[in-house]
C-alpha positions in Angstrom: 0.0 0.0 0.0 1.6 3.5 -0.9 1.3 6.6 1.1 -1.6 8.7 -1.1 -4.0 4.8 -1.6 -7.3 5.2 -2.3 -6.8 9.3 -2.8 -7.3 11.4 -6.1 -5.4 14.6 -6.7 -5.8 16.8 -9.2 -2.5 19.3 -10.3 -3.0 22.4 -12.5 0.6 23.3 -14.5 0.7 19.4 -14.1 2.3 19.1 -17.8 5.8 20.6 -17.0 8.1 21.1 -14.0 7.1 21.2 -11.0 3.5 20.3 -11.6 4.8 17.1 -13.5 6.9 16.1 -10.9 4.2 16.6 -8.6 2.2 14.2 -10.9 4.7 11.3 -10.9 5.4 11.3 -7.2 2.0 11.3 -6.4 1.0 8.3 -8.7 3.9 6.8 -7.4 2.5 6.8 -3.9 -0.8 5.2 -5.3 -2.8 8.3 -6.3 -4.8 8.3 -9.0 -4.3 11.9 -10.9 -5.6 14.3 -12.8 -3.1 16.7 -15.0 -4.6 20.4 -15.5 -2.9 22.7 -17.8 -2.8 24.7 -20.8 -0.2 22.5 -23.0 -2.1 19.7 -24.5 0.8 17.5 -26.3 3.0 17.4 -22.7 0.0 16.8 -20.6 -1.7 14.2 -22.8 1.7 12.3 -23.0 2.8 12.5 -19.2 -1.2 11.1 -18.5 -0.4 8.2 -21.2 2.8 7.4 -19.7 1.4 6.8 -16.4 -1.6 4.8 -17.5 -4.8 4.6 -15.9 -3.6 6.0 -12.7 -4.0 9.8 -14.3 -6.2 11.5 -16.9 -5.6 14.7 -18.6 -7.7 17.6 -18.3 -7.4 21.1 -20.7 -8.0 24.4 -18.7 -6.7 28.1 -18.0 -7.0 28.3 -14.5 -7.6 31.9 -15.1 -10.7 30.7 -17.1 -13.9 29.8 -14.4 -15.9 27.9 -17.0 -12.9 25.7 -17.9 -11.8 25.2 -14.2 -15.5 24.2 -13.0 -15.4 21.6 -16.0 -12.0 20.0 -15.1 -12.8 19.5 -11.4 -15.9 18.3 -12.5 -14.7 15.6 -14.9 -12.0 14.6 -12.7 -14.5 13.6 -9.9 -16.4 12.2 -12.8 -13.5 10.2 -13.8 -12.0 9.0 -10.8 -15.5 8.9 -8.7 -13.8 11.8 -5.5 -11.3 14.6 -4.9 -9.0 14.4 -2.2 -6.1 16.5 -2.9 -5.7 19.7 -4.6 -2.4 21.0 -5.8 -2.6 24.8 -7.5 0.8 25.1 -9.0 -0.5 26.6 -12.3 1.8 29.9 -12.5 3.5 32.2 -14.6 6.3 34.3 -14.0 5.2 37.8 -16.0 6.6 40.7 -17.2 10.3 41.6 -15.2 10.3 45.4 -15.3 10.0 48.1 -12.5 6.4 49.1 -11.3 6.0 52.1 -12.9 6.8 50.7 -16.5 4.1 48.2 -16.2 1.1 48.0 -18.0 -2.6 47.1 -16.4 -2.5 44.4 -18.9 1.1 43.2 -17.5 -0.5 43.1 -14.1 -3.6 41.6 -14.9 -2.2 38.8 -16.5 -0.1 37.5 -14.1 -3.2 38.2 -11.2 -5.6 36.2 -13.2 -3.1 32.6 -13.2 -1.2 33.1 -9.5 -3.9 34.6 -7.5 -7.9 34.4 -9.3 -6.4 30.8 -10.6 -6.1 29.4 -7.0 -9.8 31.1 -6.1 -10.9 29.4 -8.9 -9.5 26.0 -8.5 -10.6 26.1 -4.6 -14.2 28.1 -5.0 -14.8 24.3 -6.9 -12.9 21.9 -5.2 -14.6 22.5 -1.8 -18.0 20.8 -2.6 -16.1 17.4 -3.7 -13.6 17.7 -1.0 -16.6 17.9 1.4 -18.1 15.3 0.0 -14.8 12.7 0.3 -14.9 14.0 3.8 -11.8 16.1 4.0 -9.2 16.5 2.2 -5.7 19.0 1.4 -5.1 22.0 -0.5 -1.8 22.8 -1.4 -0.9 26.2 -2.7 2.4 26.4 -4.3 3.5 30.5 -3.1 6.9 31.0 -3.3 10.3 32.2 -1.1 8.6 35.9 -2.8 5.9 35.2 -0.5 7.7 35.6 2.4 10.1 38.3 1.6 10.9 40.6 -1.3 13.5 41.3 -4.7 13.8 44.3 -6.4 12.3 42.2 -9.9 9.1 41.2 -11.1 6.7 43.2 -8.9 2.8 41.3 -10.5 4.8 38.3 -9.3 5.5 38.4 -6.4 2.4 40.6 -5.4 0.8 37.1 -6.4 2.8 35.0 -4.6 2.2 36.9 -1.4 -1.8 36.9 -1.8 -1.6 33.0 -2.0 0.2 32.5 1.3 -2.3 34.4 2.9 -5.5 33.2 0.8 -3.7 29.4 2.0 -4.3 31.1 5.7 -7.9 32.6 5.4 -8.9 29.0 3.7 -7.6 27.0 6.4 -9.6 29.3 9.0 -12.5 28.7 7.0 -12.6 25.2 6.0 -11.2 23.8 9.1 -14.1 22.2 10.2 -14.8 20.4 7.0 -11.9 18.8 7.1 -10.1 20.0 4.3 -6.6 21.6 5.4 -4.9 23.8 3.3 -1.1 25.0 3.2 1.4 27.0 1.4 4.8 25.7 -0.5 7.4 28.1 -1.3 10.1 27.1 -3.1 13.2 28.6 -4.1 14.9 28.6 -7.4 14.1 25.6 -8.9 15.4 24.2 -12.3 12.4 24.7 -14.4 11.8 26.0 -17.7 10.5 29.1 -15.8 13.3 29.6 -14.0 15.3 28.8 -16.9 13.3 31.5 -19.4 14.0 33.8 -16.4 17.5 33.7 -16.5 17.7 33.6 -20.5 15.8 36.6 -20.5 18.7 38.4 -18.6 20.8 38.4 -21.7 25.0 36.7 -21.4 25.5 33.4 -19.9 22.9 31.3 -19.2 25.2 28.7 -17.3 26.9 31.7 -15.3 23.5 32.7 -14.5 22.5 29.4 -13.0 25.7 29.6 -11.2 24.9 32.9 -9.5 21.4 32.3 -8.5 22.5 29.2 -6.9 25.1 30.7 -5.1 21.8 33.1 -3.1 21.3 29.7 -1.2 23.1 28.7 1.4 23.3 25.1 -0.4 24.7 27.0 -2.8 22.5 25.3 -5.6 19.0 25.2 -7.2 16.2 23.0 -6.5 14.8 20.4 -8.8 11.3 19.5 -8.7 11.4 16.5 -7.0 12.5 18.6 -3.9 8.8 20.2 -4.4 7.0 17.2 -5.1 8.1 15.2 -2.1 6.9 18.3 0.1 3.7 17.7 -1.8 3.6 14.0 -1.2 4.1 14.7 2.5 1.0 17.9 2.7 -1.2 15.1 0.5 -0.7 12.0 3.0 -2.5 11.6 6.2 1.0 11.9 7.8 0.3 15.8 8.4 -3.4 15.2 9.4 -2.2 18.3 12.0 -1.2 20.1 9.6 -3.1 23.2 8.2 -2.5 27.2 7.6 1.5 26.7 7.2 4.2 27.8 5.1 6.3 24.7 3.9 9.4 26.2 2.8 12.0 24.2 0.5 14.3 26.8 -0.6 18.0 25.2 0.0 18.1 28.3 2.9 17.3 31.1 0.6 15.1 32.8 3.0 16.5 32.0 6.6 18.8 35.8 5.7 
């Protein structure tokens, strides 16, 4: 028997990094999974790969319509909901405040923050209904303190640690805990677009970010999807309205 049997999970950005990571170490502990996301080809393929332990789902989690439908056609597939992962994100634009546009701002509001409202507003009545369940919000080490880059993000990232609080309060007595992850740099392709973006040497890059942790190294997924694992499985039954923070130290300055 693995640690997640007899759960169902559902993972927006579950096609790519993190999210896909997130997917295979939960199937591994014998969940059965639904993939959210936007990118069809990786999605469908990661799903066929793991067999009839996950489905694939299309949405924009900044989309209501398409987020209701998922949800609703993963409990239809896999007959519950016990876990719900919102890791669906996107960087934005990197300039200072006053060069952004509304449209720059919006953008990246309507995947990191109105996503995660989305994904729980519809979540709650199946999670009820299993009895319980967890919510795991992925925030970020820019939820807890600040960089003088990318301001939409990490406004974002700081509304989901605190909606992750506020839902906790709230749902407490249904059950249904719900907690924050904030990772450091991990080696994504959004981290690595990040850095390209800078201009010069990509590998230098890597090297210098790395060097802000005291581990002196980025993450990889799997050091995200084992926290995951852990916030999914009955092991933190006590467990609700915390900030689990994998970050190789980043943040302990």
């Amino acid at each position: 028997m693995g640690r997640l049997d007899g759960k169902v999970a559902l993972v927006t950005g579950g096609a790519a990094g993190i999210g896909a990571a997130c997917v295979e170490r939960l199937a591994e502990a014998c969940a059965r999974v639904a993939i959210v996301d936007l990118h069809d080809g990786p999605g469908r393929q990661l799903a066929a790969r793991l067999g009839e332990r996950a489905r694939y789902f299309h949405a924009d989690v900044a989309v209501e319509a398409e987020v209701a439908a998922a949800i609703a056609g993963a409990v239809d597939a896999f007959g519950r909901l016990d876990v719900l992962v919102n890791n669906a994100g996107i960087a934005g634009a990197n300039k200072p405040t006053h060069e952004l546009t509304e449209a720059e701002w919006d953008r990246v509001q309507a995947v990191n923050v109105k996503g995660v409202f989305f994904c729980t507003k519809h979540a709650i009545a199946p999670l009820r209904a299993a009895g319980g369940g967890s919510i795991i919000n992925l925030s970020s080490i820019y939820g807890l303190v600040g960089a003088p880059d990318l301001p939409p993000y990490h406004a974002s990232k700081g509304a989901v640690r605190l909606m992750s609080k506020t839902d906790a309060l709230l749902y407490a007595a249904d059950r249904i805990r719900v907690n924050s992850i904030h990772p450091g740099f991990i080696w994504t392709p959004m981290v690595e677009q990040h850095l390209a973006s800078l201009g010069g040497d990509l590998a230098q890059h890597r090297r210098e970010v790395g060097a802000l942790h005291p581990l002196s190294h980025l993450g990889e997924p799997d050091d995200i999807a084992w926290g995951v694992v852990y916030l999914a499985s009955d092991e933190s039954k006590f467990v609700t309205g915390s900030e689990l923070v994998i970050d190789g130290g980043y943040s302990c300055r």
